[in-house]
OpenMM code with the backbone's topology and positions (N, CA, C; nanometers):
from openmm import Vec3, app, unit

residues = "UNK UNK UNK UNK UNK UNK UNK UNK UNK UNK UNK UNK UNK UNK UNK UNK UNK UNK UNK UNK UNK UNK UNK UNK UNK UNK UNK UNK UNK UNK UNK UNK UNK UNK UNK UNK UNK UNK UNK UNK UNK UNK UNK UNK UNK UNK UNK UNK UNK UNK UNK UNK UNK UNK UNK UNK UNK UNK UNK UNK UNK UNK UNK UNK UNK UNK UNK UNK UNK".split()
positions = [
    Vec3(-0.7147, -0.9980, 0.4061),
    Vec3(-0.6213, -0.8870, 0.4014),
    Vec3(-0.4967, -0.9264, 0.4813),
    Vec3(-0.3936, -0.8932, 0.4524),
    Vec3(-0.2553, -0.9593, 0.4877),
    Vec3(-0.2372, -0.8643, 0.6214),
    Vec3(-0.1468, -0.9328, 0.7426),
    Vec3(-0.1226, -0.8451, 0.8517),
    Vec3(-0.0587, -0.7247, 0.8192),
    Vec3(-0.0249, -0.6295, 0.8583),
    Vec3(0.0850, -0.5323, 0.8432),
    Vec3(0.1824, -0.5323, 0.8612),
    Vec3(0.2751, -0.4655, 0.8398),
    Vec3(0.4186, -0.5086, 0.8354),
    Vec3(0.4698, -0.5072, 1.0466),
    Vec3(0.5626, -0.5214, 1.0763),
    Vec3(0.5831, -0.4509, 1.2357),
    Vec3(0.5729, -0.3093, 1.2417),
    Vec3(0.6232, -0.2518, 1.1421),
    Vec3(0.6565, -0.0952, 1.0765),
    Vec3(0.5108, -0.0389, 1.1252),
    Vec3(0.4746, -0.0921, 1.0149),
    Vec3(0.3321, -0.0081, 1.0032),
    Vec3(0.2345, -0.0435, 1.1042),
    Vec3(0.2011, -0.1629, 1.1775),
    Vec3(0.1795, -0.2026, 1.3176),
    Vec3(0.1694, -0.1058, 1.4073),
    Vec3(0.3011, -0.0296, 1.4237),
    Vec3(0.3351, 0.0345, 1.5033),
    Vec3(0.3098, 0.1856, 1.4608),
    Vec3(0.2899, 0.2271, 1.3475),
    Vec3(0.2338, 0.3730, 1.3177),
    Vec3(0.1234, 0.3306, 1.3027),
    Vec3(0.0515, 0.2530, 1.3085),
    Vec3(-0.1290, 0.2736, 1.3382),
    Vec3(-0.1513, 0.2454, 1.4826),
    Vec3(-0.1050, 0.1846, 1.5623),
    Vec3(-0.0839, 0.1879, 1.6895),
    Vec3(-0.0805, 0.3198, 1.7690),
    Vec3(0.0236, 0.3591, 1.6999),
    Vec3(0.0859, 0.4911, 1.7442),
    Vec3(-0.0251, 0.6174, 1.7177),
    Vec3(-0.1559, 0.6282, 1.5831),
    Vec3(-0.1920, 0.6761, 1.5553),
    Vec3(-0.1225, 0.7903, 1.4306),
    Vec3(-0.0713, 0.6845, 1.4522),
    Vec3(0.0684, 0.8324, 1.3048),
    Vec3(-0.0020, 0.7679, 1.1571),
    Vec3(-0.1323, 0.8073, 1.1541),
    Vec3(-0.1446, 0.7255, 0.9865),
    Vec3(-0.0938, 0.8092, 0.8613),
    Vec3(-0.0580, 0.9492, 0.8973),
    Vec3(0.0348, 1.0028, 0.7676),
    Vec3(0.1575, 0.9031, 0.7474),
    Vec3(0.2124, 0.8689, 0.8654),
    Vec3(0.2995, 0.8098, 0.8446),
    Vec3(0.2782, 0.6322, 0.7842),
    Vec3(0.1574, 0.6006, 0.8034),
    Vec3(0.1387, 0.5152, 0.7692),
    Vec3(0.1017, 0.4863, 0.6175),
    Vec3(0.0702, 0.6161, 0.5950),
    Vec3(0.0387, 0.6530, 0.4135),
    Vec3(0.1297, 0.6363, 0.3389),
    Vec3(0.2546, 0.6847, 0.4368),
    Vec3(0.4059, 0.7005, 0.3649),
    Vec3(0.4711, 0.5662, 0.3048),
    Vec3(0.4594, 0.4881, 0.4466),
    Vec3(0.4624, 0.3526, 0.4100),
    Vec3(0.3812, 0.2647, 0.3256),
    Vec3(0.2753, 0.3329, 0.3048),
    Vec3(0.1883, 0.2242, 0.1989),
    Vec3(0.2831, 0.2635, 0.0989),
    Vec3(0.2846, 0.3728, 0.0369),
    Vec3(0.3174, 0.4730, -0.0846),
    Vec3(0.4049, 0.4022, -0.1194),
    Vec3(0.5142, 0.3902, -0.0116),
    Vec3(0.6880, 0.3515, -0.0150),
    Vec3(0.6767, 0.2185, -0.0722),
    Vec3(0.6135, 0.1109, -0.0207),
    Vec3(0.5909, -0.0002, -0.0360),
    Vec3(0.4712, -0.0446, -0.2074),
    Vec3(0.4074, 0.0324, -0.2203),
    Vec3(0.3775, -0.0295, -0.3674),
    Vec3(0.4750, 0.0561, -0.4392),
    Vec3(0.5816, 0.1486, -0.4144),
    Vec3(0.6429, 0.1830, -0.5041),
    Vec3(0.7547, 0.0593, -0.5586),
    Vec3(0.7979, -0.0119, -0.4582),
    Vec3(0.8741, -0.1154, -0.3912),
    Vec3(0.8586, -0.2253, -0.5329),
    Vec3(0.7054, -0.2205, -0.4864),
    Vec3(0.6125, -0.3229, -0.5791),
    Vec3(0.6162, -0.3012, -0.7144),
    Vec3(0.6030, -0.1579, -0.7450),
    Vec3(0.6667, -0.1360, -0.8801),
    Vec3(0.7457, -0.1829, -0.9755),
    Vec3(0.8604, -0.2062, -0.9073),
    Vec3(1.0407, -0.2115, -0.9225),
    Vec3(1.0447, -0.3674, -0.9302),
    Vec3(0.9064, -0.4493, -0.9127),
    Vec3(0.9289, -0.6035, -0.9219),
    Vec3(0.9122, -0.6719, -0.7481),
    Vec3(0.9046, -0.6328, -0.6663),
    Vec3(0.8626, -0.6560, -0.5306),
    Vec3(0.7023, -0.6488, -0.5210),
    Vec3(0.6113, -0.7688, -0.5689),
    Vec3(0.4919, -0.7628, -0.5998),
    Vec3(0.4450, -0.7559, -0.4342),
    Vec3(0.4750, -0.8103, -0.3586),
    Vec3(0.4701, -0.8173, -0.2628),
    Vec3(0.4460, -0.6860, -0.1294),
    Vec3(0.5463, -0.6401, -0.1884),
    Vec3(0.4879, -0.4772, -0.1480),
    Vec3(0.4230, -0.4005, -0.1975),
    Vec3(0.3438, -0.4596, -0.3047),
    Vec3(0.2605, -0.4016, -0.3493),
    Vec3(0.1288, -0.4421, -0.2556),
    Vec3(0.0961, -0.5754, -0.2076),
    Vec3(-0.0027, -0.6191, -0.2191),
    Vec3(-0.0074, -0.5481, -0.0203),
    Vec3(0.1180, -0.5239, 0.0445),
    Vec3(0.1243, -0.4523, 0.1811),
    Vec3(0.1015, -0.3374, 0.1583),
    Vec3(0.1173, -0.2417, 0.0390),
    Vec3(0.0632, -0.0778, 0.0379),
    Vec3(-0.0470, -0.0925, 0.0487),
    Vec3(-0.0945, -0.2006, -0.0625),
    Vec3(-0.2606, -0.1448, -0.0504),
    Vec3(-0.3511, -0.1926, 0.0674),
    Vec3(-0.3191, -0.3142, 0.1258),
    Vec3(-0.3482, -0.3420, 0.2123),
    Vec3(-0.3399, -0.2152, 0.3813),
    Vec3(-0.2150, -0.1649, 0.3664),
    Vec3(-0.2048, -0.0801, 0.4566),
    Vec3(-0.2978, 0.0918, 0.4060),
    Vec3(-0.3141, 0.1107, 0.3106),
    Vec3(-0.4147, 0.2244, 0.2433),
    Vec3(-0.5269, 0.1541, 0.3320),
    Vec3(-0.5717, 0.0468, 0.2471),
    Vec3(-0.7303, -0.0157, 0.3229),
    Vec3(-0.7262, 0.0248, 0.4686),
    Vec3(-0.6140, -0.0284, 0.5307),
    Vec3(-0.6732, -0.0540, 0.6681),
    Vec3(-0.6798, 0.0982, 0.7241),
    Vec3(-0.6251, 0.2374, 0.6539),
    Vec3(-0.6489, 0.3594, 0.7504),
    Vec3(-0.7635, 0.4493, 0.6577),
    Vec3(-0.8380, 0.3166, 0.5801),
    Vec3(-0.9841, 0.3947, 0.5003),
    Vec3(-0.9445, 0.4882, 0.4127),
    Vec3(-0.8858, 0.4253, 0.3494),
    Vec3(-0.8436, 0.4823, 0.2030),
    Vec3(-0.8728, 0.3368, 0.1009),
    Vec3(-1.0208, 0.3007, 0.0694),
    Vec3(-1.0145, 0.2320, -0.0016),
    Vec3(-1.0539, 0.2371, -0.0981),
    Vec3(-1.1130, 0.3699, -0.1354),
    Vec3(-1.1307, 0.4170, -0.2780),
    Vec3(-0.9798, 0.4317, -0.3521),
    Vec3(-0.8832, 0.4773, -0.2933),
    Vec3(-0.7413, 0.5497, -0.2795),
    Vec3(-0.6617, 0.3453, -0.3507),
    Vec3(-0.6864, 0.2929, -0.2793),
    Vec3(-0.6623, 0.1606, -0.3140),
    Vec3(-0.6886, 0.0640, -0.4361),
    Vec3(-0.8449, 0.1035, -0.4522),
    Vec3(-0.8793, 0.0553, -0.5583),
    Vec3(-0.8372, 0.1190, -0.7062),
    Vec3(-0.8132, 0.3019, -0.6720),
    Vec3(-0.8006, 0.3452, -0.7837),
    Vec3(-0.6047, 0.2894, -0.8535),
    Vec3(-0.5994, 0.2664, -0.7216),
    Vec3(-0.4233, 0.2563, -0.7695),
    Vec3(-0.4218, 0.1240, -0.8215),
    Vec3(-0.4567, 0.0139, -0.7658),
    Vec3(-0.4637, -0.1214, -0.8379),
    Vec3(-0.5083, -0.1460, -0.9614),
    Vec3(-0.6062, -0.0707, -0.9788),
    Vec3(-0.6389, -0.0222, -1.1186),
    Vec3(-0.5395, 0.0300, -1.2103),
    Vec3(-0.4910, 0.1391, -1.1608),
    Vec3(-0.3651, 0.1754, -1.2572),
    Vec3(-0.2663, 0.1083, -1.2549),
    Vec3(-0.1897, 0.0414, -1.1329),
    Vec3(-0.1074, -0.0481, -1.1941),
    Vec3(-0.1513, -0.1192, -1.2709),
    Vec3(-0.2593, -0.1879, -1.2787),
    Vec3(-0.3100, -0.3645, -1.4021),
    Vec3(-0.3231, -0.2633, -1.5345),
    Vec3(-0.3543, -0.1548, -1.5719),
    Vec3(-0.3339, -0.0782, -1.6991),
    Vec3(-0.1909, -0.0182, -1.7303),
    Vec3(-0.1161, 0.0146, -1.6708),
    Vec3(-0.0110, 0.0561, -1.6657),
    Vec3(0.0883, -0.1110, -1.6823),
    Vec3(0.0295, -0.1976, -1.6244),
    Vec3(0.1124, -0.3569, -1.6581),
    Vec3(0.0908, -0.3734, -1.8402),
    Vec3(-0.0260, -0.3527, -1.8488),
    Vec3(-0.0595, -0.4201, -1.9523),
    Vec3(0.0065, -0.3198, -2.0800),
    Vec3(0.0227, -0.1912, -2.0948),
    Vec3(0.0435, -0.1306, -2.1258),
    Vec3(0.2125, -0.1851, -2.1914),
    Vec3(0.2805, -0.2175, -2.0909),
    Vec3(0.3989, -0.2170, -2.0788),
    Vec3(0.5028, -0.1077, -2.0526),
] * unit.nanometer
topology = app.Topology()
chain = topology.addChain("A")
for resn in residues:
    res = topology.addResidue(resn, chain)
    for name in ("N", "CA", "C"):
        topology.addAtom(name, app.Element.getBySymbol(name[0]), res)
């Protein structure tokens, strides 16, 4: 699983994991738009505040939603 960003580091640190949700969210949206990369830090940051059902279901829909076109 990839480190977290400093960002998000610091809102799980902090204990702010809404805020840390925000940033996953923000970041595979990121990933969306062609920034695969922030895709692979949302979900990673979902995982790490135990949202990994929440993770799996979204990776899922993006690879159907890819294929889809």
């Amino acid at each position: 699983m990839p480190a977290p960003s400093a960002e998000a580091q610091a809102l799980l640190d902090g204990d702010r994991t809404g805020e840390a949700i925000i940033v996953a969210i923000d970041n595979i949206g990121r990933g969306v738009q062609g920034d695969l990369r922030g895709v692979t830090e949302g979900l990673s940051l979902m995982r790490m505040v135990g949202l990994d059902s929440m993770a799996r279901r979204t990776a899922l829909e993006l690879m159907i939603l890819e294929r889809r076109g």
